[in-house]
C-alpha positions in Angstrom: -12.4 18.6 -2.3 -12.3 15.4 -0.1 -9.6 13.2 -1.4 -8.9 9.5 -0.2 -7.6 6.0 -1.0 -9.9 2.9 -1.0 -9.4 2.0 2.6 -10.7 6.3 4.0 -13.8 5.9 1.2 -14.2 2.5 2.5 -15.1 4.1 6.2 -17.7 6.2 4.3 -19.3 3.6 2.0 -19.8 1.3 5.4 -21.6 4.2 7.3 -23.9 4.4 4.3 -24.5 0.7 3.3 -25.1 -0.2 7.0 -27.7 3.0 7.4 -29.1 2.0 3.9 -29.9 -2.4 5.4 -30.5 -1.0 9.1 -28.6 -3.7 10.2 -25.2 -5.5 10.8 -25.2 -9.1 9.9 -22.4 -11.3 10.8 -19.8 -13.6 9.4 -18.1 -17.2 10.1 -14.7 -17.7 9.9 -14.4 -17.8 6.3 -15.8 -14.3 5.6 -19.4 -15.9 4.6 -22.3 -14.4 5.7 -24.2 -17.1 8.9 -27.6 -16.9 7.3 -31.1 -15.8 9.3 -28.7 -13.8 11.9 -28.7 -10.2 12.2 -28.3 -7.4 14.9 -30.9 -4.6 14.1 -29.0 -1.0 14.3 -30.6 1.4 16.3 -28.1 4.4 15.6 -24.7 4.9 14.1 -22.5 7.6 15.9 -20.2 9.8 14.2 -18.2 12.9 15.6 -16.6 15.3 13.6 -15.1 18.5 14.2 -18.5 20.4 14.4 -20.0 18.6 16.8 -21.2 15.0 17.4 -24.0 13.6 15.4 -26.3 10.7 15.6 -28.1 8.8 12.7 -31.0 7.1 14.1 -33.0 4.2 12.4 -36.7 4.7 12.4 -37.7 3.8 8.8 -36.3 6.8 8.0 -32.9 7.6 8.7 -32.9 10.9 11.2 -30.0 12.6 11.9 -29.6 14.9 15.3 -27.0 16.8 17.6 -27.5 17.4 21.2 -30.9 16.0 20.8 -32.5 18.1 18.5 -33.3 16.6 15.0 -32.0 18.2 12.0 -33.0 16.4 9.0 -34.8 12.9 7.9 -34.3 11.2 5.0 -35.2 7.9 3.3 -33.3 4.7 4.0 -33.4 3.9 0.3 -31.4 7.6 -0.5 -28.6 5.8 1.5 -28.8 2.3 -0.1 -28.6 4.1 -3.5 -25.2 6.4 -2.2 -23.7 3.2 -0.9 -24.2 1.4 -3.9 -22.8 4.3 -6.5 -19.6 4.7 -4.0 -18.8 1.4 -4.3 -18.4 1.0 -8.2 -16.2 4.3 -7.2 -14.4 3.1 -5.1 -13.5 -0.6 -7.6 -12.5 1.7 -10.3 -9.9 3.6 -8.4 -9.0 1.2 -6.3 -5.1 1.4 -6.7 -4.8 5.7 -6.0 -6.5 8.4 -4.2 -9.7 9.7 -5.6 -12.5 12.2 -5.0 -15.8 11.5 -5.5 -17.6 14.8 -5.7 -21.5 13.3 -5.5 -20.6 11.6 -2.4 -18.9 14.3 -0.7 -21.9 16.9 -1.2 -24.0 14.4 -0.2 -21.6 13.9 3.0 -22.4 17.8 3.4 -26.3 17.3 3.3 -25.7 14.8 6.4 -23.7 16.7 8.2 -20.6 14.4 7.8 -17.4 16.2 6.5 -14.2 13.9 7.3 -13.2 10.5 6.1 -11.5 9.2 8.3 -11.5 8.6 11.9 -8.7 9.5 14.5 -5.8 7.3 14.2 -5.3 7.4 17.8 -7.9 4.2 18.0 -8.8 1.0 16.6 -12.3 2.0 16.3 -13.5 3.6 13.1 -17.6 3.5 13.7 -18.9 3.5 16.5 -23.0 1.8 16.3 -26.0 0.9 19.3 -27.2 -2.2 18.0 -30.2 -3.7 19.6 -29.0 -7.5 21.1 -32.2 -9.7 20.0 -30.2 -12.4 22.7 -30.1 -10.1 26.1 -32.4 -7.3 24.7 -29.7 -4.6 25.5 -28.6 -1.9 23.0 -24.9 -2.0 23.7 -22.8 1.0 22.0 -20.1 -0.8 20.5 -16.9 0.6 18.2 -15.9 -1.4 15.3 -12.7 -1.0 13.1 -13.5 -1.2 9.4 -11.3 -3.4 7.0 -11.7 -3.3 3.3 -11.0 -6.3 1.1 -11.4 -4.2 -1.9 -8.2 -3.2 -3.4 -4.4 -3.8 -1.8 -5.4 -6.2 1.4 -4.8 -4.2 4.8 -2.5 -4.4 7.5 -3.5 -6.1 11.2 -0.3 -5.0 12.4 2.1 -2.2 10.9 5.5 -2.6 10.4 7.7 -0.6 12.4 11.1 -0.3 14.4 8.7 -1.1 17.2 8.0 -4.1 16.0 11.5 -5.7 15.6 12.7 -8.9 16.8 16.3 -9.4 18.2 18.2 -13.0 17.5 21.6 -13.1 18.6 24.1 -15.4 16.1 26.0 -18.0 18.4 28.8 -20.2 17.8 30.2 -18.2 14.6 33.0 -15.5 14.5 32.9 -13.2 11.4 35.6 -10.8 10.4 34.2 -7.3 9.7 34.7 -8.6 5.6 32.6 -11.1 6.0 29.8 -9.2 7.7 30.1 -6.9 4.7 29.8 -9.7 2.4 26.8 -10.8 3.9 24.8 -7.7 4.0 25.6 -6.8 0.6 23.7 -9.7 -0.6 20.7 -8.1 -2.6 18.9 -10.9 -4.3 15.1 -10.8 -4.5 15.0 -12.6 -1.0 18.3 -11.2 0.4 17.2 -11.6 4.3 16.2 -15.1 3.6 19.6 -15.4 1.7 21.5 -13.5 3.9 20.5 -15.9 7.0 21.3 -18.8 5.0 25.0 -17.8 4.4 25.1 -16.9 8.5 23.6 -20.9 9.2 26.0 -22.2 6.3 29.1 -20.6 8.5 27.6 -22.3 11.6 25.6 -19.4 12.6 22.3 -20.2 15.0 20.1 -17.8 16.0 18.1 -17.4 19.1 15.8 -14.7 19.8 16.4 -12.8 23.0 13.8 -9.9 22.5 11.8 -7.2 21.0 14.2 -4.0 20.2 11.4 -1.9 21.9 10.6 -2.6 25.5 6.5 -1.4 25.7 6.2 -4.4 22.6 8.0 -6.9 24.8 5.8 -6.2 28.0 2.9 -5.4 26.0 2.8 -9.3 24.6 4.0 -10.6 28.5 1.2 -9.5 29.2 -1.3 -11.0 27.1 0.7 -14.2 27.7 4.4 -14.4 29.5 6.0 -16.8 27.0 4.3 -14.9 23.7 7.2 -13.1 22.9 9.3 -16.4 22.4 6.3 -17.6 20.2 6.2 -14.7 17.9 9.8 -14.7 17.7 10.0 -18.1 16.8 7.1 -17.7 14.3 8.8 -14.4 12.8 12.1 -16.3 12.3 9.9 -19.8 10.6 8.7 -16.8 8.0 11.8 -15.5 6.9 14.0 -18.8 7.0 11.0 -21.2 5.2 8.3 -21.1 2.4 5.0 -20.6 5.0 3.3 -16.8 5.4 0.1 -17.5 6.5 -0.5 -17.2 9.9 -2.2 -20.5 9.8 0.4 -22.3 8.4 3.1 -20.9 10.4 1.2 -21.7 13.8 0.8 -25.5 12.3 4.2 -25.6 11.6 5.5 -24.4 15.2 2.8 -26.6 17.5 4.6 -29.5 15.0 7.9 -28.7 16.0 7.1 -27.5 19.5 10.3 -25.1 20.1 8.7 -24.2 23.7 8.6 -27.9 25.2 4.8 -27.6 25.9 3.3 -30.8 27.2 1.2 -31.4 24.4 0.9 -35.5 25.2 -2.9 -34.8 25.2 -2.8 -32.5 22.4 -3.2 -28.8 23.5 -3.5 -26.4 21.0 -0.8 -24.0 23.0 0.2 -22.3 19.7 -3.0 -21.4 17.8 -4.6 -20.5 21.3 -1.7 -18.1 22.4 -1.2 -16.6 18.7 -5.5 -15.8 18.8 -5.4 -14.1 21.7 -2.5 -12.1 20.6 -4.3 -11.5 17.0 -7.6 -10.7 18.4 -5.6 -8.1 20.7 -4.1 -6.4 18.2 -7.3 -6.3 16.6 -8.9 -4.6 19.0 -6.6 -2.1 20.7 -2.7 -3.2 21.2 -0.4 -1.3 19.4 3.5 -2.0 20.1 4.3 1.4 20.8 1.6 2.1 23.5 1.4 0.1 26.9 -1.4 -2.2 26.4 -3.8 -1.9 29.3 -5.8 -4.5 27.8 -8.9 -2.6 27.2 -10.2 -3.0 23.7 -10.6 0.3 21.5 -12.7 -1.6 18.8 -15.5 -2.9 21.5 -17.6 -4.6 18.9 -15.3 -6.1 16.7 -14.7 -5.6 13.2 -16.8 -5.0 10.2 -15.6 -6.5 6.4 -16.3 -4.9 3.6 -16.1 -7.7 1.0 -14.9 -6.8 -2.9 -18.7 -7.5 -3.7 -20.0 -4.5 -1.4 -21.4 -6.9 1.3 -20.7 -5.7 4.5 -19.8 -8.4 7.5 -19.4 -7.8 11.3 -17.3 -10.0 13.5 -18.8 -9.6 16.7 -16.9 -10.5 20.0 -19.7 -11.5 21.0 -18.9 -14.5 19.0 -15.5 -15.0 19.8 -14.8 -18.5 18.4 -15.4 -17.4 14.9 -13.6 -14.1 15.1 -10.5 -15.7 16.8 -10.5 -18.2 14.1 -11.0 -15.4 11.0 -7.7 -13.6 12.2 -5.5 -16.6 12.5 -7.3 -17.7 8.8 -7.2 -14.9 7.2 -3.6 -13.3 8.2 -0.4 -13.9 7.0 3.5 -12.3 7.6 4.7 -9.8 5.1 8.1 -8.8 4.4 8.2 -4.5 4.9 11.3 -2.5 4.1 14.3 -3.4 5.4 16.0 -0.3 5.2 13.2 2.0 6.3 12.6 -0.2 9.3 16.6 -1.0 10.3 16.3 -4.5 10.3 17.9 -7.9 8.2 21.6 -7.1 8.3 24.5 -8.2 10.5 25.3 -6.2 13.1 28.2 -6.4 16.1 27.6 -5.1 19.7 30.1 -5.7 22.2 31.8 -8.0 20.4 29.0 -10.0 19.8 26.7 -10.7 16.6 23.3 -10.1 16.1 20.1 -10.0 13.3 17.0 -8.2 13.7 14.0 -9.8 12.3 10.7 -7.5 11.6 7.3 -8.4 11.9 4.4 -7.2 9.6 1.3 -8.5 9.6 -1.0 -8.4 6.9 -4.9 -9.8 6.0 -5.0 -12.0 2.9 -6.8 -11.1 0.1 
């Protein structure tokens, strides 16, 4: 029996809902649908590990492998699946659950797996017909669900560790140990504050793994600095929305940008790097700069609707990441980072960033 948490059933309930409306329909940057705009589906792809199947939309659904057709039925079947997996999926939206309907209708259409490969941003992969240029692009989309705990943009990891070197403080090895035993409920935040209150300033001199570091030179040269300053505003002050965080560095301007006629060098850089991440930069990987997730990203909001951000329309889904992100705060121990530690002689804090999508 399949078995899954909300985000696996979420992949499923997509494919169903979108082959139930026949159609993706976008959202602005506020995760509201832009009314009397749609892009018509013309067939959902899905591989699985007997064989590659298509689901084509001809008032019917009809669903084929290496061109030959193997079954039709009515868009309204699907409409009425989608709609019984979501109230499924809201009332078990905090475990891993089975839904035994769904799967044997999964069977029926030839679809047996949850989940697609983790080896790429894109979970559904749809030809949509482009009313605009009249071209039926195959795109890949990655699938977030709102329903439930919110999802990660960017997982925590050792990879994604920041390095800030402690200047103009010496420390005996007692009072290192003093300072990482702190264990309040914000002991990183706390512990930092005892290193400043000794004299203590940090400065950030680099990711702890090198592919990160050249992976964010290369979306911009001086982005490292930027998410190193905006990973140490997190920990040290009360902001955690990307939003706010960006605001709060283009105020303070750590970089020395010319902003005399008001560039936006913050939020522009920190888009780019969300909208990468988004579609195909992981920090353990070089980043070519290719995008995995061609099409963009599909929402499934806690109602059921379903909302694609298209790159097509870039403005709004550069703005949804930066407005609906924020920093989160993963384990320290698991992920080797928040205490004091000495090499040669020298002291040093590692900082980790997490990036999560707000609920």
């Amino acid at each position: 029996m399949l078995t899954g948490n909300v985000g696996e059933w979420s992949e499923i309930y997509t494919l169903l809902k979108l082959l139930g409306d026949g159609k993706l329909v976008p959202g602005n940057e506020n995760i509201e649908r832009i009314k009397d705009v749609f892009y018509p589906i013309v067939k959902i792809l899905r591989t699985e590990s007997n064989g590659t199947f298509e689901y084509c939309v001809n008032q019917d659904i009809v669903i084929s492998s290496e061109g030959k057709e193997l079954l039709r039925i009515p868009m309204a079947t699907f409409k009425e699946r989608a709609t019984f997996l979501l109230e499924k999926i809201k009332a078990n939206s905090d475990r891993t659950f089975a839904v035994p309907e769904i799967e044997e209708f999964m069977n029926d259409i030839k679809c047996i797996s949850l989940k697609a490969g983790s080896g790429t941003k894109s979970d559904i992969n749809i030809v949509i017909h482009d009313l605009r240029t009249n071209q039926t692009p195959l795109l890949g989309f990655s699938i977030k669900s709102q329903i439930g705990n919110p999802s990660t943009l960017l997982n925590a990891g050792k990879t994604t560790n920041f390095i800030y070197k402690i200047n103009d403080v010496n420390l005996t090895d007692h009072e290192i140990d003093t300072i990482n035993s702190i264990n309040s409920k914000n002991k990183i935040k706390d512990r930092i504050s005892a290193l400043i209150e000794k004299g203590g300033k940090f400065n950030f001199i680099g990711t702890e793994q090198k592919i990160f570091s050249n992976n964010l030179t290369l979306i911009d040269s001086l982005l490292p600095e930027i998410i190193g300053e905006i990973t140490f505003a997190f920990y040290t002050g009360k902001n955690s929305t990307m939003k706010s965080l960006v605001e709060s560095i283009q105020e303070k301007n750590p970089l020395k940008f010319d902003t005399s006629n008001d560039h936006k060098f913050y939020s522009y850089k920190i888009k780019r790097f969300l909208t990468d991440i988004a579609l195909g930069m992981m920090p353990s990987k070089v980043w070519t700069g290719e995008y995995d997730a061609t099409g963009g990203y599909l929402i499934v909001k806690e109602d059921g609707e379903v909302l694609c951000y298209h790159i097509y329309n870039r403005n709004e889904f550069e703005s949804y990441l930066l407005n609906n992100t924020k920093l989160d705060t993963a384990s320290s121990t698991r992920h080797e980072f928040g205490t004091v530690y000495k090499d040669n002689n020298e002291l040093y804090f590692k900082l980790n960033l997490q990036i999560r999508f707000i609920k």
